[in-house]
C-alpha positions as CSV (number, residue, x, y, z in Angstrom):
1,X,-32.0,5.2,-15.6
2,X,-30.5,8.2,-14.4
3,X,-27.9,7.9,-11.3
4,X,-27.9,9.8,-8.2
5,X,-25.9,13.0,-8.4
6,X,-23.7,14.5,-5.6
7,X,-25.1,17.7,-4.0
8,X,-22.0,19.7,-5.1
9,X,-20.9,20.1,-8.6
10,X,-17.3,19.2,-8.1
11,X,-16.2,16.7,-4.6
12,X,-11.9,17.5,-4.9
13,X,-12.7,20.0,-1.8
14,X,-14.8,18.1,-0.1
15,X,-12.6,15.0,-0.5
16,X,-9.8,16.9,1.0
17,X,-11.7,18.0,4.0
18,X,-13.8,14.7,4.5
19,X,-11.4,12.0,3.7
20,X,-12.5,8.5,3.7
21,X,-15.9,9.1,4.9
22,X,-17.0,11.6,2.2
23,X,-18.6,8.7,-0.2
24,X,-19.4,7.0,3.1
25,X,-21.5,10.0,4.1
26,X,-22.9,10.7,0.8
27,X,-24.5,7.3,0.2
28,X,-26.4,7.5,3.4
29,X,-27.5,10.8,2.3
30,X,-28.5,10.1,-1.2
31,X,-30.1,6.6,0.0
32,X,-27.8,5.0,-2.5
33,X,-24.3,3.2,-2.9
34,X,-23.6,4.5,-6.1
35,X,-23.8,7.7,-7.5
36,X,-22.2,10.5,-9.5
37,X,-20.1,13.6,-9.4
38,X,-16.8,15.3,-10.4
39,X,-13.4,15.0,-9.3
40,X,-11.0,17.9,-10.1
41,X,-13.7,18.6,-12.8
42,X,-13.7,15.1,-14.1
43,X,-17.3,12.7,-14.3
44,X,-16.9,10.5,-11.8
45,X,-18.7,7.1,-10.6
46,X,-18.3,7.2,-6.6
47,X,-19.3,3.5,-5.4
48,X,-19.2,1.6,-1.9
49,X,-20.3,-2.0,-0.6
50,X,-19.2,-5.3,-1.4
51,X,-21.1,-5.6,-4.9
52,X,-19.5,-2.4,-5.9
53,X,-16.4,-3.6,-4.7
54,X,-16.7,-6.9,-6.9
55,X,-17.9,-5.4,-10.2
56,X,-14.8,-2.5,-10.0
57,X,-12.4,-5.4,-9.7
58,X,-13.9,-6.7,-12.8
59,X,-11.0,-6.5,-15.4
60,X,-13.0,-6.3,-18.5
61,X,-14.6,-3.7,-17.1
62,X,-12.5,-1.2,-15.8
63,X,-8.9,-0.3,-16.4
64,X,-6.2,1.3,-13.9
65,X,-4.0,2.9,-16.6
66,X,-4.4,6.5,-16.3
67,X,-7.1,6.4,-13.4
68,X,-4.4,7.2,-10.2
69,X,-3.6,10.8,-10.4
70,X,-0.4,11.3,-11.3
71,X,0.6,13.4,-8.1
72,X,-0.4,9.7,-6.4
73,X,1.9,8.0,-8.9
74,X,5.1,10.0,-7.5
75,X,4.8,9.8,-3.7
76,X,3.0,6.8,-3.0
77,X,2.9,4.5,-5.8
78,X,5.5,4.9,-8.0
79,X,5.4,5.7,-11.9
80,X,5.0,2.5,-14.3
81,X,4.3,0.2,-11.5
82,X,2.1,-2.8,-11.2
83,X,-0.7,-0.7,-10.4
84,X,-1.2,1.0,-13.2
85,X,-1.2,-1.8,-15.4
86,X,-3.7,-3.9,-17.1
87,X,-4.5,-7.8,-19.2
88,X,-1.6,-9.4,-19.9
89,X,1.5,-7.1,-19.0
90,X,-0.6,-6.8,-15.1
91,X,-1.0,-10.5,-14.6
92,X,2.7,-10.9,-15.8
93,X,4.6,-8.3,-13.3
94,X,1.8,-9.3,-10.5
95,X,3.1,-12.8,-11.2
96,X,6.3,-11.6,-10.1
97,X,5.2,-10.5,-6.4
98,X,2.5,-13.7,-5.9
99,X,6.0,-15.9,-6.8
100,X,7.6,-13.6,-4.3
101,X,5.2,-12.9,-1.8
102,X,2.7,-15.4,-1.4
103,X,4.5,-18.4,-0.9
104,X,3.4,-19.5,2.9
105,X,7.2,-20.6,4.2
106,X,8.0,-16.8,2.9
107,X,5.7,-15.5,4.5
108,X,6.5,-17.4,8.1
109,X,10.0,-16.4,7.2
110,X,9.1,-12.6,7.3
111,X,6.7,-12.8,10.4
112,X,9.6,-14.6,12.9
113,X,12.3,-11.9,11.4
114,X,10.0,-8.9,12.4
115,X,9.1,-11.1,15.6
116,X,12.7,-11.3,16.3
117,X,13.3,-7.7,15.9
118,X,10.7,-6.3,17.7
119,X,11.8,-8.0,20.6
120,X,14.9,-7.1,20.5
121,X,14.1,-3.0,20.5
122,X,11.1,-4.2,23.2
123,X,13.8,-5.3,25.3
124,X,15.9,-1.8,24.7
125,X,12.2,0.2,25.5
126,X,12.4,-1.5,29.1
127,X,15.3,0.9,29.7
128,X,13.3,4.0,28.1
129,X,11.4,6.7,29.9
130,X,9.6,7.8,26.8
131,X,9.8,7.3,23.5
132,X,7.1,7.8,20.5
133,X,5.8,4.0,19.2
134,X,5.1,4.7,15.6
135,X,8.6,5.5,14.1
136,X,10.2,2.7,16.0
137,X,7.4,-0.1,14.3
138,X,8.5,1.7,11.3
139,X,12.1,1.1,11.6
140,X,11.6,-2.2,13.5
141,X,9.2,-3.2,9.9
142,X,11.9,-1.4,7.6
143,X,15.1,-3.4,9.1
144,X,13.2,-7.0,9.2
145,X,11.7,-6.8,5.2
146,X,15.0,-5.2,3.9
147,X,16.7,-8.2,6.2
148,X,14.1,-10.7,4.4
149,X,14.6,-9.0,0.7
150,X,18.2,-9.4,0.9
151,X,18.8,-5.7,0.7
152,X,21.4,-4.4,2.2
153,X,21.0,-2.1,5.0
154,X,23.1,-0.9,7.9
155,X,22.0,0.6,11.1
156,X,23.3,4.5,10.3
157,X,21.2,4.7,7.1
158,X,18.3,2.0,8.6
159,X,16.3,4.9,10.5
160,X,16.7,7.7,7.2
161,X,15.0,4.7,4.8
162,X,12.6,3.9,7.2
163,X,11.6,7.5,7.7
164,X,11.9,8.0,3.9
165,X,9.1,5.0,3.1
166,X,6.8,6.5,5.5
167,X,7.3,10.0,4.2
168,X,6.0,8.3,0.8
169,X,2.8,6.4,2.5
170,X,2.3,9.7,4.4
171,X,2.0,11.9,1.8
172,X,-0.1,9.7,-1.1
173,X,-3.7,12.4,-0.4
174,X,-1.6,15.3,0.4
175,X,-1.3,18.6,-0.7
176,X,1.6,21.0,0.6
177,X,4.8,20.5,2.2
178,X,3.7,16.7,3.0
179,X,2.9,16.4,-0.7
180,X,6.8,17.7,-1.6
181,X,8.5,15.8,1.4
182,X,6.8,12.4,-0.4
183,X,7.9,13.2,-3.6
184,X,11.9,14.1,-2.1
185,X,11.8,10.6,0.2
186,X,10.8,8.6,-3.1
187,X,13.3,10.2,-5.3
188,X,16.0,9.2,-2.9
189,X,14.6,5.8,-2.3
190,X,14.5,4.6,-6.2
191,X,17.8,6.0,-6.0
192,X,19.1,4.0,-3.0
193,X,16.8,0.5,-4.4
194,X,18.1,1.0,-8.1
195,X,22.0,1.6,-6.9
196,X,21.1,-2.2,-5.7
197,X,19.6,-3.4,-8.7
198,X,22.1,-2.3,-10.8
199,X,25.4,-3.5,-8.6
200,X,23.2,-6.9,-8.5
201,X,22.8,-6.9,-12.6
202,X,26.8,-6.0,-12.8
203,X,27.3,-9.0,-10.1
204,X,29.0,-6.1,-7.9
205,X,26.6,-7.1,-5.0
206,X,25.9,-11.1,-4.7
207,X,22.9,-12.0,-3.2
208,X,20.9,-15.6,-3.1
209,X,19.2,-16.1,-6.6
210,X,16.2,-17.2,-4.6
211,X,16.3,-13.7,-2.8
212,X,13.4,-10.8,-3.5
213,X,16.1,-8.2,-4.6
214,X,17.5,-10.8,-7.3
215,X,14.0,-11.7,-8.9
216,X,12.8,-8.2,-9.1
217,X,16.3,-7.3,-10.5
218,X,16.3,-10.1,-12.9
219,X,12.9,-9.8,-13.7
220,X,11.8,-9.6,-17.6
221,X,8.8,-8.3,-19.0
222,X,6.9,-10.3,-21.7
223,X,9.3,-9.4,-24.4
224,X,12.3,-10.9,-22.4
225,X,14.0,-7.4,-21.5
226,X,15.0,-6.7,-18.1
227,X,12.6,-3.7,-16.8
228,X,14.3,-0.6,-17.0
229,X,15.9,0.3,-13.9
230,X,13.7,3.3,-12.5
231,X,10.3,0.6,-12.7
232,X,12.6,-2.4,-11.1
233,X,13.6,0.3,-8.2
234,X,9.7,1.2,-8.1
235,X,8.6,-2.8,-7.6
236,X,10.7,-3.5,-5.3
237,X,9.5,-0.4,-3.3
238,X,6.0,-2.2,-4.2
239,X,7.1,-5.0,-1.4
240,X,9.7,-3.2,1.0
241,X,7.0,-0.1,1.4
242,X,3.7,-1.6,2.1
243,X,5.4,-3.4,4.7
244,X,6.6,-0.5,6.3
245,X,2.9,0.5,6.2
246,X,1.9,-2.2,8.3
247,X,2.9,-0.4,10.8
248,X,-0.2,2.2,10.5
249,X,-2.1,-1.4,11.5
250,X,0.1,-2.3,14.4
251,X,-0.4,1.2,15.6
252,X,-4.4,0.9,15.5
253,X,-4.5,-2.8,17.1
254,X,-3.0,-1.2,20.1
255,X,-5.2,1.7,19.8
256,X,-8.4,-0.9,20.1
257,X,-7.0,-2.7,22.7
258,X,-6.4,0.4,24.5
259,X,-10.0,1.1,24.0
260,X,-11.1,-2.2,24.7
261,X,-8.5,-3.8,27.5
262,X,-10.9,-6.5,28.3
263,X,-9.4,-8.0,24.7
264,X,-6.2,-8.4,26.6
265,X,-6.3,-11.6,28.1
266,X,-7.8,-13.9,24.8
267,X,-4.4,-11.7,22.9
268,X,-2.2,-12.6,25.3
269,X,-3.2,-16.7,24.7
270,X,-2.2,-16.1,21.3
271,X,-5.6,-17.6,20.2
272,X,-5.7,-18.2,16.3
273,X,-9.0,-18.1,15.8
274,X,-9.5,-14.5,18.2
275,X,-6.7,-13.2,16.8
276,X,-8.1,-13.5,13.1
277,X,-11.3,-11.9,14.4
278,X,-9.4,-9.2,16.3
279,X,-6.6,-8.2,13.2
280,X,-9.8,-8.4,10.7
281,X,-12.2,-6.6,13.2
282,X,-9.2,-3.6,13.1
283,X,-8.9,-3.4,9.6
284,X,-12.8,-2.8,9.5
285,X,-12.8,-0.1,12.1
286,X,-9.4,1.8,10.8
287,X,-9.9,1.8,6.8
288,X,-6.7,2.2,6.1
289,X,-6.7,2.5,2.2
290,X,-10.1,2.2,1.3
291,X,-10.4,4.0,-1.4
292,X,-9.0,3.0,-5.3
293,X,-9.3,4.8,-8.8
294,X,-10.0,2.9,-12.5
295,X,-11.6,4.1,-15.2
296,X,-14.1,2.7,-17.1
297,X,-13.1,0.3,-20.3
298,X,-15.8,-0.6,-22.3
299,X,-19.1,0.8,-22.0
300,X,-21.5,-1.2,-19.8
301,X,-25.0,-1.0,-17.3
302,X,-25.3,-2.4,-14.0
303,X,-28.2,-1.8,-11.9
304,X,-29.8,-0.2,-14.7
305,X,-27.1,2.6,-14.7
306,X,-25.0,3.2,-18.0
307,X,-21.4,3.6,-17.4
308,X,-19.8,5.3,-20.0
């Protein structure tokens, strides 16, 4: 069965103008949620929805080596990552950040450190006239992960790496300046992170063995090497950046509730069950990375629809 085809021959333009709602808006005008195209000349299989979203993460099916464009790769995501592995070696490194990451009294442990800090810098705010939100969550998230990571950071360099990391996030679809001022604010963070793994590998810097800088340091691939310093410095940016991100999320929620103010009151109680709906709710409304490359690993049909 033949797929639906985009109404222009190549979408690269109209991505860059559109954004996140160009495969959005073509579905709804094809009548479809899958259907096909080009990307910077290349065939392409643009899909939305939940089934869509389930078969893609399908590992015998698709494959994320050599799907991310490379110009992704060195603002955003880092060359050699975890991302752009697949089998074996992914489930390995993932391992590393689930062993890190996912473990609940870690996780409390980050949310009362950035609890702490942000109200510390809301009680320096009460003595403000003005000052611009977003940079300061930024910092605020920057300080409490590198705090919680075990990486060194003092207050003159704390705003420049903050600002770095969201240069980075900033500039992962951009073209430009934005794209170069990524690219600069990555190269000095690997630079800054793998200074630390290497002083932690010479035992120049001690820090707990239980700490996120000493795993990822310390870490060893399936042939028991260490990873080689530049794709260490480039997973540990894989924890201490998308927290930094998180900010983007703050930013919205107070964007809703500014919208919505009647919201305020069932917040305030600090209601578990509202709050779930509310956080969940935002991160429906404010797609916030909602779009993801693979390509396809061994020819297959679903829906009737041959993907090569």
């Amino acid at each position: 069965m033949e797929m639906p085809h985009a109404p222009q021959f190549d979408s690269t333009l109209s991505l860059l103008n559109q954004g996140y709602t160009l495969v959005l808006h073509t579905c709804r005008e094809l009548e479809t949620d899958v259907y096909q195209g080009r990307l910077m000349l290349q065939k392409t299989i643009f899909m939305m929805g939940e089934e869509a979203a389930r078969l893609f993460y399908d590992q015998t099916r698709f494959m994320r080596h050599g799907a991310m464009p490379r110009r992704i790769q060195k603002t955003l995501l880092g060359v050699d990552g975890v991302q752009s592995l697949d089998d074996e070696p992914h489930r390995h490194r993932k391992h590393l950040f689930v062993q890190q990451l996912m473990i609940p009294e870690k996780i409390e442990a980050l949310a009362n450190l950035t609890h702490q800090t942000l109200r510390e810098a809301a009680s320096e705010w009460e003595h403000t006239s003005r000052f611009t939100l977003f940079p300061e969550l930024q910092l605020i998230l920057c300080k409490s992960v590198c705090q919680w990571a075990a990486v060194p950071l003092d207050a003159v360099e704390a705003k420049q790496r903050a600002s770095d990391l969201g240069a980075m996030i900033e500039s992962g679809g951009r073209v430009g300046i934005e794209h170069w001022q990524g690219r600069l604010a990555r190269k000095r963070s690997e630079k800054w992170i793998g200074g630390l793994i290497r002083q932690v590998r010479s035992g120049q810097l001690d820090v707990p063995p239980d700490s996120v800088l000493y795993a990822v340091a310390m870490h060893r691939d399936l042939q028991g090497e260490l990873l080689p310093l530049n794709i260490a410095a480039v997973e540990l940016l894989n924890i201490v950046r998308p927290t930094v991100a998180i900010a983007r999320f703050m930013i919205f929620g107070m964007a809703a509730l500014h919208e919505h103010p009647e919201y305020a009151h069932a917040i305030a109680q600090n209601h578990d069950a509202f709050l779930q709906m509310y956080v969940q709710e935002v991160r429906r409304f404010y797609p916030f990375f909602p779009q993801i490359a693979a390509r396809v690993k061994n020819e297959f049909q679903w829906r009737g629809y041959t993907f090569q």
